[in-house]
C-alpha positions, 0 to 999 in steps of 0.5 A: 222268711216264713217257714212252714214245719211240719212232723208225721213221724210217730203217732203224734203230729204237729205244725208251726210257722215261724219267721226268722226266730219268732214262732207266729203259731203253732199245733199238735195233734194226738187225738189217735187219728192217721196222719192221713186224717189229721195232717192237712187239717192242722196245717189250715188250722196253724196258718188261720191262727197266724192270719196267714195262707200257704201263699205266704209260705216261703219255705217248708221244713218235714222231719224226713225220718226215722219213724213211722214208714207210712207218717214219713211218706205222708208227711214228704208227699204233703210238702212235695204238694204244696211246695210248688218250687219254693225251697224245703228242709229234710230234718232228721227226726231225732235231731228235731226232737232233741232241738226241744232240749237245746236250752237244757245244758245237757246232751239231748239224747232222742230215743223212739220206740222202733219196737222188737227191742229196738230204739232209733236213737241220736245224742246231740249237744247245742253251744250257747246259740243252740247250734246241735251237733251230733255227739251219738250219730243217728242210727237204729239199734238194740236197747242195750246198745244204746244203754251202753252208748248213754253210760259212755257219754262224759257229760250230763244227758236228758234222755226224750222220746217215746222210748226214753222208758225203755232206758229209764233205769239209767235215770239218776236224776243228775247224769242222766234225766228224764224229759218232759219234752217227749213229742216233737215240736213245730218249733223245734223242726224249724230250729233245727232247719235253721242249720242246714241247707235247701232243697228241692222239694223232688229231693225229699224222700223219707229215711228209714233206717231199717228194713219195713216189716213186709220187707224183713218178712220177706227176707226171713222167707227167702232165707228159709227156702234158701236153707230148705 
């Protein structure tokens, strides 16, 4: 089955189509441009270098969230569009960047920056077919919770992502590393697709995990007047 994956959830972006275990082409972009911008490109691109065309495609695979709000939506909406019945995957997103330490050994554990001393955060361990299984479930919370939780794991960790540095003082260079693995990769998505189940595409809808900043906002002020 060729399976077209596709990520938008942070700064960076990537694509790969894929067959079974074969990774037939892959991109990535970080060239400091919307997802808007970008996305849609990389996507004709990755398919010219696999001689292939989205006609061809028999399954889509988007990390459905945390992260960026708007790279979310793009991302689902981009799928939904090309799609048209053919099945789709929602990869959580901490599960697909941990997937690009599946043959470390170790406990991956997925950390992006979700700012205002936030992490989204996700530990997950692969048996010796790369099968991940959450040890740290997916969640948003505090850095220093998110220490705690690392300190607690009893057996080796990587430690990836954009806000991997904001845990790097746990790194001893032997419980715990540091990954060189920090972007989420086309591949990795459609590994960790290969584990759960289809979709309809109207059934994609972005994960959050925590309230927009015009949201939360928006609670401060109403939390304000209600306290007037």
């Amino acid at each position: 089955m060729k399976l077209l994956s596709i990520d938008s959830a942070g700064k960076t972006a990537a694509v790969a189509l894929t067959e079974g275990d074969r990774v037939l082409a892959e991109g990535f972009a970080n060239e400091g441009l919307t997802h808007s911008q970008m996305l849609l490109p990389l996507v004709d691109e990755t398919l010219k270098k696999a001689d292939a065309t989205l006609a061809q495609v028999e399954a889509f695979a988007v990390t459905n969230g945390p992260g960026s709000f708007t790279g979310l939506r793009i991302g689902c909406a981009l799928v939904k569009g090309m799609a048209l019945g053919r099945p789709c995957y929602a990869v959580p997103t901490l599960m697909a960047l941990a997937c690009n330490e599946r043959a470390s050994g170790r406990i991956a554990v997925a950390l992006l920056d979700a700012r205002r001393k936030q992490v989204y955060m996700g530990g997950y361990a692969f048996d010796e077919n790369g099968v991940p299984q959450a040890v740290i479930s997916d969640r948003a919370c505090a850095v220093e919770e998110a220490e705690e939780l690392i300190k607690a794991l009893d057996a080796p960790a990587v430690l990836l992502g954009d806000g991997a540095y904001l845990l790097s003082h746990l790194a001893d260079g032997e419980q715990v590393i540091l990954s060189e693995k920090n972007h989420i990769l086309g591949s990795s998505i459609a590994h960790a697709a290969g584990f759960l189940q289809a979709e309809p595409a109207a059934n994609l809808v972005p994960a959050y995990f925590r309230l927009s900043q015009a949201e939360r906002e928006y609670q401060e002020r109403k939390k304000e007047q209600e306290q007037k």
